[in-house]
Backbone as CSV, one residue per row, in Angstrom:
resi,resn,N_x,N_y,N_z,CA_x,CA_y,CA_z,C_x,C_y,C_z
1,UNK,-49.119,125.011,-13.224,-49.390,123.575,-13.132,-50.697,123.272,-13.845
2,UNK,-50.780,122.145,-14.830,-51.872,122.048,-15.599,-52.303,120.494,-14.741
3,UNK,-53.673,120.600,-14.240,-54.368,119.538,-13.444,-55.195,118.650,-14.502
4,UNK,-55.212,117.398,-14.126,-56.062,116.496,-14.678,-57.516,116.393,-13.716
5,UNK,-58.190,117.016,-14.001,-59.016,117.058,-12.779,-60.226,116.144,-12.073
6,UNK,-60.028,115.041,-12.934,-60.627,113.825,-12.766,-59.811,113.214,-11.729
7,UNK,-58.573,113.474,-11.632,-57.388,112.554,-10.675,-58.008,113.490,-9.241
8,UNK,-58.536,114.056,-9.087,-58.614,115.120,-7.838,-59.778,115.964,-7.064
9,UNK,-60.180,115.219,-6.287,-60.757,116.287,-5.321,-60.976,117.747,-5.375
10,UNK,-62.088,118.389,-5.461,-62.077,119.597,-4.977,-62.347,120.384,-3.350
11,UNK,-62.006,120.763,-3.029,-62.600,121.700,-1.950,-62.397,123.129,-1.845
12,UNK,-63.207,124.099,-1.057,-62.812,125.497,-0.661,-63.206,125.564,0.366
13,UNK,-62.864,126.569,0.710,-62.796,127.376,2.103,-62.798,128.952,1.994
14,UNK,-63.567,129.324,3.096,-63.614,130.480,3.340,-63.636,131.145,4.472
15,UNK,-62.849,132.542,4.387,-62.932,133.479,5.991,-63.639,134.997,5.702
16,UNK,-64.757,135.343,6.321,-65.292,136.003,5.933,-64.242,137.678,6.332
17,UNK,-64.678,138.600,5.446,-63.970,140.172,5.670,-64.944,141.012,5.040
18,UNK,-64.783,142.131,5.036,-65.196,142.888,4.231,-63.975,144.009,4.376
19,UNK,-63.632,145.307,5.353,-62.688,146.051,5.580,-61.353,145.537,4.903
20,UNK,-60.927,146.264,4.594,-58.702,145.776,4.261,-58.149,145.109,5.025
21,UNK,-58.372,145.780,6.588,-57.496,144.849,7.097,-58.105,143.183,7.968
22,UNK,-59.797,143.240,7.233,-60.090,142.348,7.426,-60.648,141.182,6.498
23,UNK,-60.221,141.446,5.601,-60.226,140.731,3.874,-60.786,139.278,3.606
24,UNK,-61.987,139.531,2.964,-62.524,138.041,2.788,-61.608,136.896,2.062
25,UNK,-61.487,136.126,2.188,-59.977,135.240,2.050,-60.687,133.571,1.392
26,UNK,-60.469,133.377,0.312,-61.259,132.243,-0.082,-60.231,131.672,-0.691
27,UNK,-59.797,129.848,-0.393,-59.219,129.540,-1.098,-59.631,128.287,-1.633
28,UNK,-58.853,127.679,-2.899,-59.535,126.334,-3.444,-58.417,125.466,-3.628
29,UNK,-58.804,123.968,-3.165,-57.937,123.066,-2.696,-57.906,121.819,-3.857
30,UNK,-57.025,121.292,-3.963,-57.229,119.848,-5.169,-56.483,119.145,-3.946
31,UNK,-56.812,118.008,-4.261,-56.756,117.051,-3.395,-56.377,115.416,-3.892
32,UNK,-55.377,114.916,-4.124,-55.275,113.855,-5.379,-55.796,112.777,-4.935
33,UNK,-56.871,111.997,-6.029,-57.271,111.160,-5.083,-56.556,109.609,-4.735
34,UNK,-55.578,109.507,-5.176,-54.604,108.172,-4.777,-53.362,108.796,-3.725
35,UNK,-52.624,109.616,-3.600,-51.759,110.031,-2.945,-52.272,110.819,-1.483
36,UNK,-53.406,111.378,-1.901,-54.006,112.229,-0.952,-53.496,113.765,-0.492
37,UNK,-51.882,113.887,-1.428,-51.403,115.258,-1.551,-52.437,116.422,-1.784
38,UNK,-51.977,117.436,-1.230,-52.909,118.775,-1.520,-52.521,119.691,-1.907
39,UNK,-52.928,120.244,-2.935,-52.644,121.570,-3.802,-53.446,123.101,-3.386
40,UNK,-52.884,124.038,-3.155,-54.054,125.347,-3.236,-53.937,126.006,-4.417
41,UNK,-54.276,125.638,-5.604,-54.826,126.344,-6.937,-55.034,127.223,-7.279
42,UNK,-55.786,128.243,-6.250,-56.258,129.795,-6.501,-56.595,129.952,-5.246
43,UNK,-56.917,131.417,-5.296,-57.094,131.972,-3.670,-57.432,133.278,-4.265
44,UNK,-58.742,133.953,-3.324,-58.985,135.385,-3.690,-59.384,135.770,-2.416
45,UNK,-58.052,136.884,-2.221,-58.096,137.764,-1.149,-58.353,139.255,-1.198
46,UNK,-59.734,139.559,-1.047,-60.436,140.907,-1.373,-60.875,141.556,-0.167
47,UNK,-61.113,142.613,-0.287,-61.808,143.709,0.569,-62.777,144.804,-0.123
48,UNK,-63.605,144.740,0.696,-65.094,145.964,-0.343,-65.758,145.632,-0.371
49,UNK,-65.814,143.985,-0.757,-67.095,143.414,-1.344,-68.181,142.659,-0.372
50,UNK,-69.743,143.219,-0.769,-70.610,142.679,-0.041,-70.888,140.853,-0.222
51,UNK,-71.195,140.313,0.752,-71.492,138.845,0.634,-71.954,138.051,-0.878
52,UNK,-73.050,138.984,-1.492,-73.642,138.705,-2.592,-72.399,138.567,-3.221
53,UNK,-70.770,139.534,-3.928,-70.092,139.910,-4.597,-69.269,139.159,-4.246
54,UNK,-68.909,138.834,-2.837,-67.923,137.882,-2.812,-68.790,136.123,-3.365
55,UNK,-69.651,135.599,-3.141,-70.115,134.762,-3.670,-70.088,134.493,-5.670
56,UNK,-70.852,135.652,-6.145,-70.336,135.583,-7.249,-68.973,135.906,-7.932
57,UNK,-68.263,136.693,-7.287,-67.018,136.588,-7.815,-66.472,135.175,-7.446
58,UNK,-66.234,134.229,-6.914,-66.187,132.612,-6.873,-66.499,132.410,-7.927
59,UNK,-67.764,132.016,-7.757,-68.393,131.771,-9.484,-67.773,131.840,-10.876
60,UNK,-67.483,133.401,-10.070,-66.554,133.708,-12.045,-65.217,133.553,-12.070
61,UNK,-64.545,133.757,-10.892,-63.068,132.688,-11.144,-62.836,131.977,-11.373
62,UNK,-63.822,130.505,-10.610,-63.998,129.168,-11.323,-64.059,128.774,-12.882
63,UNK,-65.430,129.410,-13.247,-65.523,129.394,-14.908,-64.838,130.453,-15.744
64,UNK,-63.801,131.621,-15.388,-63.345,132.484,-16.244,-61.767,131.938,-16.327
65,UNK,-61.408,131.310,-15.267,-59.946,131.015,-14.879,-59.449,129.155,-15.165
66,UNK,-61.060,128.835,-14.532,-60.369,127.666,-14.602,-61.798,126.536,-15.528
67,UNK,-62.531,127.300,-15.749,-63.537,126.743,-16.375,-64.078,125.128,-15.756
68,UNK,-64.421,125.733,-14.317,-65.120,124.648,-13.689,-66.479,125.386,-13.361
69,UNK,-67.248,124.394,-12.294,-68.712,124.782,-11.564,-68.364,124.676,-10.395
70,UNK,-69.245,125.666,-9.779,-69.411,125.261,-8.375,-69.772,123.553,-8.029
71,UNK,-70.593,123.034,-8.869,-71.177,121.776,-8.370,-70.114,120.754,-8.180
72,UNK,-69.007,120.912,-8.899,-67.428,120.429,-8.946,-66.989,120.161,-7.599
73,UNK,-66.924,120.896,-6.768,-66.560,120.816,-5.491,-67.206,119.661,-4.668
74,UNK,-66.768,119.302,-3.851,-67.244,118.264,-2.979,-67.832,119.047,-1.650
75,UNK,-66.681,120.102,-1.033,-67.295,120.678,0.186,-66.793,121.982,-0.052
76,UNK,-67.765,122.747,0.732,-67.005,124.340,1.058,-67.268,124.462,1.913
77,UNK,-66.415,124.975,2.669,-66.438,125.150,3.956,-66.192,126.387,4.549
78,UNK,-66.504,127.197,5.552,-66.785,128.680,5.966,-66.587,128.749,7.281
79,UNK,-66.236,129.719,7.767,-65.981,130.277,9.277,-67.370,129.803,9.492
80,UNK,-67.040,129.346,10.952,-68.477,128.784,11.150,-69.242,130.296,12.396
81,UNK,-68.271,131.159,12.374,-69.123,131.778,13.078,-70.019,132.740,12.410
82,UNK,-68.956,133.903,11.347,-69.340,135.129,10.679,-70.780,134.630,9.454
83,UNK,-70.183,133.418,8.888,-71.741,132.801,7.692,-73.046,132.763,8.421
84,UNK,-73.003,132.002,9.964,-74.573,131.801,10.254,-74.747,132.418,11.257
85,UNK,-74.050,134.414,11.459,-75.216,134.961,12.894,-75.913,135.626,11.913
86,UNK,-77.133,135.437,12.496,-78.607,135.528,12.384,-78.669,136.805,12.334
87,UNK,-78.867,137.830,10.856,-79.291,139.441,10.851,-80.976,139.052,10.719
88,UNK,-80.937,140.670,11.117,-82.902,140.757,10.830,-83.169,141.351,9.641
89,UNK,-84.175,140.772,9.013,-84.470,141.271,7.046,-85.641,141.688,7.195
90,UNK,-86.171,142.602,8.465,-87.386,143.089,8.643,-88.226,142.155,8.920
91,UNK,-89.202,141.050,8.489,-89.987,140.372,9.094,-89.271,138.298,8.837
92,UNK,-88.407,138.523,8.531,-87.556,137.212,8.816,-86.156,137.671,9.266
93,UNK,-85.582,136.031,9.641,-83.881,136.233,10.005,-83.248,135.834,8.064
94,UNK,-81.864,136.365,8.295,-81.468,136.237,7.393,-79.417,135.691,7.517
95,UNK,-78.908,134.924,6.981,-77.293,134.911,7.267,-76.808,134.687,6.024
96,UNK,-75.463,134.867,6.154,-74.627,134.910,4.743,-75.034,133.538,4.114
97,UNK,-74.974,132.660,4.951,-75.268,131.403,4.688,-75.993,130.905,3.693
98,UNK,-77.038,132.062,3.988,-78.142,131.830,3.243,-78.036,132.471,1.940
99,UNK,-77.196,133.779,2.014,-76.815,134.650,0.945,-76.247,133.641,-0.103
100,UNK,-75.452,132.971,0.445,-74.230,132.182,-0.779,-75.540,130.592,-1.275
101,UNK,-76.482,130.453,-0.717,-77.087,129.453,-0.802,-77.895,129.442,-2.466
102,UNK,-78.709,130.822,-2.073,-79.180,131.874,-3.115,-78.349,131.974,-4.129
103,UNK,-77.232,132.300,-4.263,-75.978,131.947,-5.426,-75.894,131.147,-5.529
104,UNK,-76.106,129.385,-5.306,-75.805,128.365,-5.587,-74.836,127.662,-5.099
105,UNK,-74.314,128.218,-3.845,-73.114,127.691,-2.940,-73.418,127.269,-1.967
106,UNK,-73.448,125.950,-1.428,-73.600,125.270,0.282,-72.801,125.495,0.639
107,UNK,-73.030,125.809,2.020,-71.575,126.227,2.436,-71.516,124.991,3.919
108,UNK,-70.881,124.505,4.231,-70.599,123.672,5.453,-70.025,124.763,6.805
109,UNK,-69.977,124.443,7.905,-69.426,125.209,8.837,-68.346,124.499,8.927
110,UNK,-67.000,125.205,9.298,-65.919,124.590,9.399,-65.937,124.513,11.364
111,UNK,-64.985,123.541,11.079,-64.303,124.170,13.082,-63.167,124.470,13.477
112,UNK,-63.742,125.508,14.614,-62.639,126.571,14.719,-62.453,126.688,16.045
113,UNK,-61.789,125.324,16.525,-60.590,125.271,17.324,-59.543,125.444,17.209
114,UNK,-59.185,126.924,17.549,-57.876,127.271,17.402,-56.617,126.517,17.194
115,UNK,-56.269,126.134,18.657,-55.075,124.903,18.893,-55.130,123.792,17.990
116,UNK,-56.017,122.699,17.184,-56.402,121.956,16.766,-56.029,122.190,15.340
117,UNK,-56.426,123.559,15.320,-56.545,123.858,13.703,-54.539,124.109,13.495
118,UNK,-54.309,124.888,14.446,-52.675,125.182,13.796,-51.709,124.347,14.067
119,UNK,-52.632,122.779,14.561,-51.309,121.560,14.627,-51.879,121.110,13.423
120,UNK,-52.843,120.945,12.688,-53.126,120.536,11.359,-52.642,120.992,10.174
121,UNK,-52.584,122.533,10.439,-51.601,123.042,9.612,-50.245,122.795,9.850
122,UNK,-49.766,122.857,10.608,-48.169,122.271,11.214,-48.099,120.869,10.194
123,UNK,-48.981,119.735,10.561,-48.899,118.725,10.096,-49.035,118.190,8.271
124,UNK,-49.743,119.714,7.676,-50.051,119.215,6.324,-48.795,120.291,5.917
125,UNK,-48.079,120.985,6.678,-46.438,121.594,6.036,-45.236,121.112,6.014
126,UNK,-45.257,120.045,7.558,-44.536,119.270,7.847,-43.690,118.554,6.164
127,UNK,-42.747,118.382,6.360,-41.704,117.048,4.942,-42.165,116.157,5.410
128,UNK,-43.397,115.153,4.996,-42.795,113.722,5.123,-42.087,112.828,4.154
129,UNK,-41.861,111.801,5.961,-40.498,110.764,5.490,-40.315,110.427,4.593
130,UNK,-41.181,109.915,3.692,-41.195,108.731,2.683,-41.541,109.526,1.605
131,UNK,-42.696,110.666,1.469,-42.126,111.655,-0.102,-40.879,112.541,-0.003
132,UNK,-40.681,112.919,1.114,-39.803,114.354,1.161,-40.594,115.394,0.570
133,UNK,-41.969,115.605,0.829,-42.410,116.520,0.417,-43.594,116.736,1.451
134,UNK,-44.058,117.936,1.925,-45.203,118.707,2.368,-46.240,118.053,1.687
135,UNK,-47.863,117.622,2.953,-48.968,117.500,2.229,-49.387,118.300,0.815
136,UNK,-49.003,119.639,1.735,-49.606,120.971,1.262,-48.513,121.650,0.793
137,UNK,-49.024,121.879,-0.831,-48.240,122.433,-1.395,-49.474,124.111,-1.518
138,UNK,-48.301,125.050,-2.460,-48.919,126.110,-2.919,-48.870,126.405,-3.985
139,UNK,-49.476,126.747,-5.660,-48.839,127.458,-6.564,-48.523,129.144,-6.339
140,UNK,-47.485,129.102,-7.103,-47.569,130.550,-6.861,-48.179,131.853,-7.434
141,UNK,-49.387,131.545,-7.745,-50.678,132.648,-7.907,-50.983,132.868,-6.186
142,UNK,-50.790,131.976,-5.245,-51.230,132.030,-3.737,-50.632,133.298,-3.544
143,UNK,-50.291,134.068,-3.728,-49.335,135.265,-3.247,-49.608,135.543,-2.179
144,UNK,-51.175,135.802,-1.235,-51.627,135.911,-0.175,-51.031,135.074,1.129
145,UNK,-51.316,133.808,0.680,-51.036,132.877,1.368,-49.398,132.574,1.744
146,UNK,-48.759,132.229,0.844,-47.079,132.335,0.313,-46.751,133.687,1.042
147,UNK,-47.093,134.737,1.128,-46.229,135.825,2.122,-47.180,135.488,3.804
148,UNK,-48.190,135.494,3.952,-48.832,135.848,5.084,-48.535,134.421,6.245
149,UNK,-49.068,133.238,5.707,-48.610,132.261,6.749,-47.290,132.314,7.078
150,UNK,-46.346,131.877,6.185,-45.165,131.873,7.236,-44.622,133.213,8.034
151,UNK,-44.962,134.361,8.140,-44.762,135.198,8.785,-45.769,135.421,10.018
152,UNK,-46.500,134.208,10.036,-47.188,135.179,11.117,-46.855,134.688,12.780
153,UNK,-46.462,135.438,13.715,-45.758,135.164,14.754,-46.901,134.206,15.730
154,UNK,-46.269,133.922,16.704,-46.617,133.240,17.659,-47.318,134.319,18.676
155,UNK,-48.567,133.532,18.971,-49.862,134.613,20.129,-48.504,134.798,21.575
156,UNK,-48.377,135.833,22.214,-47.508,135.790,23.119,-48.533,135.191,24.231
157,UNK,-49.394,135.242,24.059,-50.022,134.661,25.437,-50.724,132.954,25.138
158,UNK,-50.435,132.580,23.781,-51.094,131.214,23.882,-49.879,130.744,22.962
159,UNK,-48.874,130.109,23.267,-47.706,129.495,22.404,-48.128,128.236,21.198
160,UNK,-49.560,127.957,21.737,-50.156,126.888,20.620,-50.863,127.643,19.816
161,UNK,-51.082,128.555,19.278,-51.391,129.436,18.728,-51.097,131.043,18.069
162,UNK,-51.845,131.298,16.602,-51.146,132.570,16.218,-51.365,133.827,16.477
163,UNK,-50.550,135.151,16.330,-51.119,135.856,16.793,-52.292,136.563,16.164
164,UNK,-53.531,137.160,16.130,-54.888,137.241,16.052,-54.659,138.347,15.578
165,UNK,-54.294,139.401,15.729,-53.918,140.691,15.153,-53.391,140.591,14.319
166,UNK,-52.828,139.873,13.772,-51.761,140.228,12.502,-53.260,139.575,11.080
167,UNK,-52.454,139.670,10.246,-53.443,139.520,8.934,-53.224,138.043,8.731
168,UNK,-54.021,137.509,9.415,-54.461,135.453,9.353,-55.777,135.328,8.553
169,UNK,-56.143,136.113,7.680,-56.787,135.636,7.103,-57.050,134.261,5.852
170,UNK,-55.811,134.492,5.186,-55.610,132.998,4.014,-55.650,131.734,5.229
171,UNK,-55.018,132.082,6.837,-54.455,131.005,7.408,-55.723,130.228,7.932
172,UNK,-56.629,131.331,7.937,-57.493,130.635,9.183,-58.623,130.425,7.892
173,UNK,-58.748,130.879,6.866,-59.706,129.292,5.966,-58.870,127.960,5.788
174,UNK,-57.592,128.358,5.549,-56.862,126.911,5.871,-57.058,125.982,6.812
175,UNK,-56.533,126.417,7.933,-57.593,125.817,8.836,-58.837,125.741,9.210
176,UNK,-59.425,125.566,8.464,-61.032,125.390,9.299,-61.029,124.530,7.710
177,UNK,-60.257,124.345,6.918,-60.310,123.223,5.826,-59.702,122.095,6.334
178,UNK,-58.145,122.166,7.180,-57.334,120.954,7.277,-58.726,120.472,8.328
179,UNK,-59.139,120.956,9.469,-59.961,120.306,9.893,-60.914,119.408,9.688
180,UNK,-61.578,119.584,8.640,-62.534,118.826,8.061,-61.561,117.849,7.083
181,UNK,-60.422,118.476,6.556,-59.764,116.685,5.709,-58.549,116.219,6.649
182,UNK,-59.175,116.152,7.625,-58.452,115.054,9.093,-58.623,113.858,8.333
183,UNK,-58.188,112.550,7.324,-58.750,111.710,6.552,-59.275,111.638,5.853
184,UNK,-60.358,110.672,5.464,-60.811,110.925,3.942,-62.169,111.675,4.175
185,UNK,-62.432,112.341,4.026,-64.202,112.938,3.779,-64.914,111.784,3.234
186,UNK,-66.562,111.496,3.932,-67.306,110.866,3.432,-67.848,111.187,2.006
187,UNK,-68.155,109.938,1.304,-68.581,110.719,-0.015,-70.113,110.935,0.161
188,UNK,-70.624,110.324,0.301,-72.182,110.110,0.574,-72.680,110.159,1.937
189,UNK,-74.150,110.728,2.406,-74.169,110.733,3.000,-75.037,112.460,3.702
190,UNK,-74.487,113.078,2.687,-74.986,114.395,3.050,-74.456,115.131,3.924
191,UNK,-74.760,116.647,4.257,-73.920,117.385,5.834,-74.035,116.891,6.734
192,UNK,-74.850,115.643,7.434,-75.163,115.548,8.540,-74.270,114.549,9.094
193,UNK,-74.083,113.547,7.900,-73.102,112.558,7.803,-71.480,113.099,7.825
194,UNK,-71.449,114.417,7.110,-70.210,114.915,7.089,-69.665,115.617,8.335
195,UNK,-70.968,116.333,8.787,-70.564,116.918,9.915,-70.181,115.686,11.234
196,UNK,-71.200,114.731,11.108,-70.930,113.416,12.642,-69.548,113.147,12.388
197,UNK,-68.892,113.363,11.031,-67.394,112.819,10.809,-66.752,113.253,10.743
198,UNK,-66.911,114.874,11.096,-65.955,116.335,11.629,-65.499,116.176,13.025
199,UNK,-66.303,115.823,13.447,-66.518,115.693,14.984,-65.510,114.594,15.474
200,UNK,-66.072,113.443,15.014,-65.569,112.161,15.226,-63.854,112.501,14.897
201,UNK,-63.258,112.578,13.812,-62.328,113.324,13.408,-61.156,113.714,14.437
202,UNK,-61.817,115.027,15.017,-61.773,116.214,15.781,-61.464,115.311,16.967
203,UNK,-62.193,114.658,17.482,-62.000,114.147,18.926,-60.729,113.110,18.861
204,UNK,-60.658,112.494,17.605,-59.556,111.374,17.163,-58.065,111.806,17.604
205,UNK,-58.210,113.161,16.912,-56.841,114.376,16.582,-56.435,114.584,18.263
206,UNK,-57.339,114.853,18.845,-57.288,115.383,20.352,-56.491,114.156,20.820
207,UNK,-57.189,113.276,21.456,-56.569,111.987,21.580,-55.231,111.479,21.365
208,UNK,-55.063,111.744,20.141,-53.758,111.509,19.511,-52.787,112.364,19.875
209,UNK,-52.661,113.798,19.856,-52.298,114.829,20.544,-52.097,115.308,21.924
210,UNK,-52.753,114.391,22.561,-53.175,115.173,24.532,-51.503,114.510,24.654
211,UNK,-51.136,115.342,25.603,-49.785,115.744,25.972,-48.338,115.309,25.720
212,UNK,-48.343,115.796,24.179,-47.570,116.446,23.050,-46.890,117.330,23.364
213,UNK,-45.393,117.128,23.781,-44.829,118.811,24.239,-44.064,119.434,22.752
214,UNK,-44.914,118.744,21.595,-44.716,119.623,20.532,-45.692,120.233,19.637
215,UNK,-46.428,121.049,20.292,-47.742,121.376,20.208,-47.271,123.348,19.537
216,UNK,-46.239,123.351,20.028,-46.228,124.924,19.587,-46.234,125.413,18.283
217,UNK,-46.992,126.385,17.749,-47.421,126.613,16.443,-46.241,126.814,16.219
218,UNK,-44.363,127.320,16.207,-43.409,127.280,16.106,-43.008,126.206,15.397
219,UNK,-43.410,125.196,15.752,-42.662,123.739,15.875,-42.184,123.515,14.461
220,UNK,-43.034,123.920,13.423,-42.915,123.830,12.113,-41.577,124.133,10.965
């Protein structure tokens, strides 16, 4: 698919890994800006690489593949837990956060309410009525994504949710992205503004949702 990329939004997301079977999982989103359809473009699902390596390898996919910038993006967004715990760098604290900052990447915290996050995904896979088509589409370079989400079973002990053991890595930067484009993202305004409108968002979704007896990550 060849993008006009003025017509479109950027975003990414990320789940942090390092081990195989725990694989740093980054993907990048277009977003059209009249339809509001969503594309996932590329996705790099690695293992090995230290924080520094996964940061610049971003970098060079962008400009080797698709000959953009980081500054292109509107948001990136990150597990909000693994980016900001606090290591010790001998006489300061130090977090990935800060690692990817140093590379030239802000990173936003995503949120990672489980239940929340896999009716959002439910909802951006969903056909709707009036296109007959899924928010969320995939190309197929996603290979990660395209085999791993739809296979991944249902948590036997939480039916609104997936199971945690299996390899959710592409799924769960997905979600902690649909979260934050619950609507339109502010343009201006800065993180602080973006984050009061994560929230706001977030509580909207709840609301709208409280007792839904079609809540099961199945449902899809």
């Amino acid at each position: 698919k060849t993008f006009d990329w003025g017509d479109y939004r950027l975003y990414m997301s990320n789940d942090y890994g390092f081990a195989e079977k725990s694989a740093w999982a980054c993907g990048m989103y277009a977003v059209h800006n009249e339809t509001d359809e969503m594309v996932k473009f590329t996705e790099i699902v690695m293992s090995g690489l230290t924080i520094k390596e996964q940061a610049r390898m971003t970098k060079e996919v962008l400009s080797d593949e698709y000959n953009l910038s980081i500054e292109r993006f509107e948001l990136i967004v990150a597990d909000p837990n693994s980016y900001w715990q606090r290591k010790d760098k001998g006489e300061e604290f130090w977090t990935f956060a800060l690692a990817y900052e140093e590379e030239g990447i802000i990173l936003t915290k995503g949120l990672n309410d489980r239940e929340q996050g896999a009716m959002a995904v439910i909802q951006a896979l969903n056909i709707d009525k009036d296109t007959k088509r899924p928010r969320l589409t995939f190309l197929d370079n996603c290979n990660e994504s395209i085999d791993s989400i739809p296979a991944l079973p249902t948590d036997s002990r939480n039916p609104n949710d997936v199971d945690t053991t299996c390899f959710d890595h592409p799924y769960d930067e997905l979600r902690y992205l649909l979260m934050v484009l619950i609507g339109d993202a502010p343009d201006t305004g800065g993180d602080e503004t973006r984050r009061s409108w994560m929230i706001k968002k977030m509580q909207e979704r709840r609301n709208n949702t409280a007792g839904s007896s079609e809540n099961n990550w199945k449902a899809a």
